[in-house]
N, C-alpha and C positions, 0 to 999 in steps of 0.2 A: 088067410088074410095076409095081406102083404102090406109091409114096414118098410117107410123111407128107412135108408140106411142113417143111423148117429153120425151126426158131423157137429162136431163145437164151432160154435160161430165167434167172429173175430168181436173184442169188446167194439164199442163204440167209440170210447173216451179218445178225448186229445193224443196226439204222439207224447211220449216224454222226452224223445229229445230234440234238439236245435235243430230248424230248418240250416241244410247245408248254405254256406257261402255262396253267391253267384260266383261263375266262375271266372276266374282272370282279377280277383282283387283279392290283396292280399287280408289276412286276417286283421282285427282292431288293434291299436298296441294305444296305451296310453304316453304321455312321451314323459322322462324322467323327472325335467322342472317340475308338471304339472303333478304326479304325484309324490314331489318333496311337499312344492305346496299344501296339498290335502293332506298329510301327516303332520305338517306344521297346522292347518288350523283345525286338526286334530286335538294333535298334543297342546294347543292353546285352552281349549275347551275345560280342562283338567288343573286345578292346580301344582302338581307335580311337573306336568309339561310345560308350563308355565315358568316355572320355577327355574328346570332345566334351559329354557331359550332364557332367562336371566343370567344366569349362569354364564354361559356361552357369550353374550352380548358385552357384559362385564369384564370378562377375562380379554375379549379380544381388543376390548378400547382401552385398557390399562395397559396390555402386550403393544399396543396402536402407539399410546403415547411413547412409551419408551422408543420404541425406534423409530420414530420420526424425531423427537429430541435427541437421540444420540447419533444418526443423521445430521439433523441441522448443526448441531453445538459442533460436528467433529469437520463439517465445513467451513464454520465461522472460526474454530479454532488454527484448522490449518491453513487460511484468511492471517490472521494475526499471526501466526509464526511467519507466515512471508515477508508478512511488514516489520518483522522484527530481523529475520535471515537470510530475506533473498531481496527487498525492491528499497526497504531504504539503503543498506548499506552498496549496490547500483546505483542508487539516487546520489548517493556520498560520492561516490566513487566519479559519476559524470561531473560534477562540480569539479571535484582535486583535478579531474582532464581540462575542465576550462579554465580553472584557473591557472592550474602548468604552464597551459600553452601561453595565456597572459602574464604571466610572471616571468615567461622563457624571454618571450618580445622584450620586455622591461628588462632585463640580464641584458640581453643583446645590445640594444641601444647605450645601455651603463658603460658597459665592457668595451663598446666602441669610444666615448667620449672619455674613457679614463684614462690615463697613462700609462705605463707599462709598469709602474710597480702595484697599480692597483685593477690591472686588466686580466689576471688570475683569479679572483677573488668572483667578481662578475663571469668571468668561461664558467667555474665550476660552478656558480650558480646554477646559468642555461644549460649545462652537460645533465645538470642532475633533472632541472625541470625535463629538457625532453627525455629520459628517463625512467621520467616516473610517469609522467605522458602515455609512451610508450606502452609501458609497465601493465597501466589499467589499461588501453585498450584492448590489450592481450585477454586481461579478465573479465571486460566485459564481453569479447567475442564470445568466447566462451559459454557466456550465459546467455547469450540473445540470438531470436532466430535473426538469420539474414536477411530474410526479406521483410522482414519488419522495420519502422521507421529506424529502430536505434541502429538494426543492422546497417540500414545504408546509410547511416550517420558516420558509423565506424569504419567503413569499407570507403567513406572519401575522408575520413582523419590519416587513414594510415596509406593513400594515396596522393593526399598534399603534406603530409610533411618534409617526408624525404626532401622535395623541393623548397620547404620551406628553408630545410638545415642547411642545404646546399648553398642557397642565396645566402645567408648569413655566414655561411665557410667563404664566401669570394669577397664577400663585403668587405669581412676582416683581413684577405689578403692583399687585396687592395691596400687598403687601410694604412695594413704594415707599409707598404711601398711609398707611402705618400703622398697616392694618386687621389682624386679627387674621386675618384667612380665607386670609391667604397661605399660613400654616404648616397649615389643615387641605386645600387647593388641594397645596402639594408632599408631604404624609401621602399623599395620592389617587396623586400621581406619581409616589411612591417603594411603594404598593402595586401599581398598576402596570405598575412595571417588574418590581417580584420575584416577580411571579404570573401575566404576560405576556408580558412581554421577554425577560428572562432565561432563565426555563425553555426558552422557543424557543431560545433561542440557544444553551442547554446540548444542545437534540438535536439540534442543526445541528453541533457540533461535534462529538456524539456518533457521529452518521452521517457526517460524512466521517472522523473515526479510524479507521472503522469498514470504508469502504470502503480506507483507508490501510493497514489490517492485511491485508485482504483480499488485496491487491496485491503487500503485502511475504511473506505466505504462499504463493501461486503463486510469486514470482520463486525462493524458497527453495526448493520443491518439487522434490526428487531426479526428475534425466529417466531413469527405471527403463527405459523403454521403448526409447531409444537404447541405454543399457548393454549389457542385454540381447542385442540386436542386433547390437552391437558385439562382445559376448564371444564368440557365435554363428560369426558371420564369421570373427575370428581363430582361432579355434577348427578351423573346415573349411580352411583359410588353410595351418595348421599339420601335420590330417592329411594333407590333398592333396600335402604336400612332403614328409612320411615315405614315401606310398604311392609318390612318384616315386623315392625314394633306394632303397628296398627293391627294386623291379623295377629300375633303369639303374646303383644306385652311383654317381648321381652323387649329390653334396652339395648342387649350386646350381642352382636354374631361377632364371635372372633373373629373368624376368616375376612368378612366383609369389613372389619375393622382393620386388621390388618394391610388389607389392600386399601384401603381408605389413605391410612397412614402412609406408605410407602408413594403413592401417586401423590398426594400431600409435598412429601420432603423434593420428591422429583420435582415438582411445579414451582417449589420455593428453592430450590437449588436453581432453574433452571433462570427463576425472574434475576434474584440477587445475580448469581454468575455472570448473569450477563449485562446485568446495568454495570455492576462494580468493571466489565471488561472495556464495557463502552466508555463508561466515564473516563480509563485511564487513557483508554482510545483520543478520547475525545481531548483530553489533557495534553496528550505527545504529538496531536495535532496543532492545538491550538496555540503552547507553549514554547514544543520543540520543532517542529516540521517547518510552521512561518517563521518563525525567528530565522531558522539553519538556511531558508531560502535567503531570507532579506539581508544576511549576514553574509552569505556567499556572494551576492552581486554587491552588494556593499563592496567585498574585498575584491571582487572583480574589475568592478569601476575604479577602484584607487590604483589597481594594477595599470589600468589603459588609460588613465590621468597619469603615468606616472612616464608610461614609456613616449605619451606623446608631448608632455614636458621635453625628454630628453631628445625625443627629435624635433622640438621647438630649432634646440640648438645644432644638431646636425647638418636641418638643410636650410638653417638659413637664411629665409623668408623663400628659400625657391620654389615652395609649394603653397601654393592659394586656395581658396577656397573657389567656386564655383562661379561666384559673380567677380571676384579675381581682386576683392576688397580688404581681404584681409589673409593670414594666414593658418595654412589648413590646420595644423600640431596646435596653434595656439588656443583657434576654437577650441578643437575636440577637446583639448584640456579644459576648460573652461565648462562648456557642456558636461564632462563627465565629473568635473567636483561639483557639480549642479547636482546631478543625480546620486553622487555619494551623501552630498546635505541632504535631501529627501529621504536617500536610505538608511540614513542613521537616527532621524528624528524618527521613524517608523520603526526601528530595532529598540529604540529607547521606551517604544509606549508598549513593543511585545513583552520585554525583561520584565522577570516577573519576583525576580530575587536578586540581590545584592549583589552575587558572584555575576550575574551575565550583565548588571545594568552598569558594575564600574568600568568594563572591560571600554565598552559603546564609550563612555562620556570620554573615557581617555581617548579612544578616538576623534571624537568630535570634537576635543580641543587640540589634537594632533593637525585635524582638516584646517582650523581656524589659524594655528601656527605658520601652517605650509602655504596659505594662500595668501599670508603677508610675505611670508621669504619669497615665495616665486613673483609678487609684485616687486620686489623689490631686484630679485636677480632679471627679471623682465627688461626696468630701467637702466637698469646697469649694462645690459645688451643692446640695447635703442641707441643709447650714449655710446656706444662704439668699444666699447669696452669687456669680447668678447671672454677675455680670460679671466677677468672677475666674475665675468658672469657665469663662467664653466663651474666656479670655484664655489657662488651660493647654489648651485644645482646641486652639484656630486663633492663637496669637499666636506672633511670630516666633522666638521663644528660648524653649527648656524647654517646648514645648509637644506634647501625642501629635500634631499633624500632622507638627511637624517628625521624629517620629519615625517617622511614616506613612511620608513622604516618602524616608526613610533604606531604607524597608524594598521600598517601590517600585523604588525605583532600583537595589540590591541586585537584586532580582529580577528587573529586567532584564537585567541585566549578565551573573547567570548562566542566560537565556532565550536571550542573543545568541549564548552562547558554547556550549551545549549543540546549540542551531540549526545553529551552524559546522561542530559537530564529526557530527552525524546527515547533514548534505548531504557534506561530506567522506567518509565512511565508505559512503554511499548511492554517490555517484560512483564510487567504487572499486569498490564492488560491481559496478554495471552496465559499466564500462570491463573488467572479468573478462571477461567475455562478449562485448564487442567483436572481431569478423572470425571467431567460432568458425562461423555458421552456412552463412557464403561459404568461408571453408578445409577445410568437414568437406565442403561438397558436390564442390570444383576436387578434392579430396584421394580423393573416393571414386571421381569419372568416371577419374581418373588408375590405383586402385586395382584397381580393372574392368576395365580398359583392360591395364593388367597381367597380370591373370587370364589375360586372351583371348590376350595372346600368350606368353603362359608355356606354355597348352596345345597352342597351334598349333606351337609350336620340338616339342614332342613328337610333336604329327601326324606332321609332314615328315619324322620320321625310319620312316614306314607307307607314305610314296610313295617 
């Protein structure tokens, strides 16, 4: 009898393993976001993971605050050191150039009208104003781009002067000779200056105010963006330690206490520091910056009342005004102790302490002196009576210089003192702000640093 041959037949069952890929596409990959995500709400699922994305969350918005606050604070900081070291004392600086060159003009026209034993006194004047002129323009070059307004302010100051000093070198030699062409030579040097000089020099001081305000406005500028960040922190700080006391009963997680604390002192270092900076900010503005302005033209105006007094008398009535009715010096004199009244009852309401308000009022009785002398040396020049009338301008007793003079010095005095009290007030400002932006950082890594082990004391109690 004959037997199929044994052959074991193949099972039935499924393959066990994976139909092959079609071909030409690459295998599946998951991409890395998506499986951080699924480990994240993994690990959410789990109190421990839970715990741990606490952790993490905490540390980085406390580590968040600190250097965003030590960030802002070290911008607003080095904001108010400029206003202290670099844009007011520019701001200062274009002033003492405008008014140089006006005090130079007033030298000039003195020195012309005086006699020869008192025409030394007036040269060294104008030698030292253009001088000192000079002097700062050099320094503010220095510190200012050229192509910026103050640059091309300075780049046409130290292109008309030369010509300015020149006219007033021929005027006086003239002068000496005799000749009558000296007074139409300083008429040329005294147009000028107040239609070349001076205007420069008013937008050289206008531009660096200008960038002075600029600098005092940033340093003021509330750090919203720290606050915020700050309040944020404290804020998950505070639920993170209810959410611990609700689940354990207990009351204290060091660690979270400790970081609690240190973002605490940061946020209240960060409010004070910075109101106390602004306030003084806001004080050396209000105080010191408007005064030092209204006090600088103030003594600008008394300077160019003063020189176009003395060329009342130089030229003579040979110069008119426009509709050819009156005389040009006498107006602008006129007009310009206009605006010194103006600017001293406005210095009188900024004074804000005894030292700056006496300096003003002796001015403003200086103004009211000078403008009875010069009516009266006025008449006495109408009347024909030209050497009496040299005599109440520039002679040593009862005369409008010495009343000039009264009103100069005055105005110095409360220049120097309003100066003291703006760099005092400015200093205070930016010392506010000194060590906030090194103790909000030391204070945040410490804060962090707490977070992490406030939540790991809670781990260890899962192993």
């Amino acid at each position: 009898m004959t037997y199929p041959p044994s052959v074991r037949s193949e099972p039935q069952s499924a393959p066990t393993h994976a139909p092959a890929q079609p071909p030409g596409r690459p295998p599946a990959h998951r991409g890395v976001w998506a499986e951080g995500k699924e480990r994240l709400r993994t690990a959410a699922t789990t109190e421990p993971g839970r715990l741990q994305i606490i952790g993490a969350v905490l540390a980085a918005l406390v580590i968040a605050f600190g250097a965003v606050t030590a960030f802002e604070i070290a911008d607003r900081a080095s904001a108010a050191d400029d206003v202290v070291s670099r844009s007011q004392p520019l701001s200062a600086d274009a002033a003492s150039v405008y008014r140089s060159l006006a005090d130079a003009d007033t030298a000039a026209s003195s020195g012309f009208l005086a006699d020869a034993e008192k025409e030394p006194a007036a040269r060294e004047r104008y030698q030292k104003d253009i001088a000192l002129a000079s002097k700062l323009l050099v320094k503010a070059a220095t510190n200012t781009d050229s192509a910026s307004e103050s640059g091309r302010q300075i780049a046409t100051l130290n292109e008309q002067l030369p010509r300015y000093t020149g006219l007033v070198e021929t005027a006086r030699a003239y002068n000496r000779q005799g000749l009558p062409l000296g007074g139409a030579y300083l008429r040329y040097a005294n147009e000028q200056m107040t239609k070349q000089l001076l205007p420069a020099a008013r937008k050289l001081y206008d531009a660096e105010t200008a960038r002075l305000d600029e600098d005092d406005d940033h340093a003021r500028f509330w750090p919203l963006f720290s606050l915020a960040v700050g309040v944020v922190a404290l804020a998950a700080l505070v639920w993170a330690q209810r959410r611990n006391y609700q689940r354990t009963n207990r009351v204290f997680n060091h660690g979270l206490l400790a970081a609690t604390a240190a973002a605490t002192v940061v946020l209240l270092w960060l409010a004070v520091g910075h109101t106390v900076a602004r306030a003084e900010l806001n004080d050396a503005k209000a105080h010191g910056q408007k005064s030092l302005k209204v006090l600088n033209d103030a003594r600008i105006n008394s300077l160019k009342a003063r020189a176009n007094e003395n060329l009342t008398l130089v030229a003579r009535g040979a110069v008119l005004t426009e509709d050819g009715k009156s005389d040009k010096y006498e107006t602008d004199y006129s007009t310009g102790m206009d605006k010194l009244g103006t600017q001293l009852s406005e210095a009188q309401k900024l004074a804000d302490d005894t030292q700056g308000r006496d300096p003003v009022e002796q001015a403003v009785a200086s103004v009211s002196e000078w403008k009875v002398r010069h009516k009266s040396a006025s008449a006495t020049d109408k009347a024909g009576d030209y050497v009496g009338a040299l005599d109440k301008v520039i002679g040593p007793k009862a005369s409008t210089g010495q009343s000039f003079d009264q009103v100069d010095e005055a105005l110095a005095k409360a220049l120097g003192h309003e100066q003291r009290e703006f760099t005092r007030a400015a200093e205070d400002g930016r010392g506010a702000l000194t060590g906030l932006p090194i103790g909000a950082a030391a204070l945040a890594v410490l804060g962090g640093a707490g977070a992490v082990i406030g939540i790991n004391r809670r781990l260890s109690e899962y192993r």
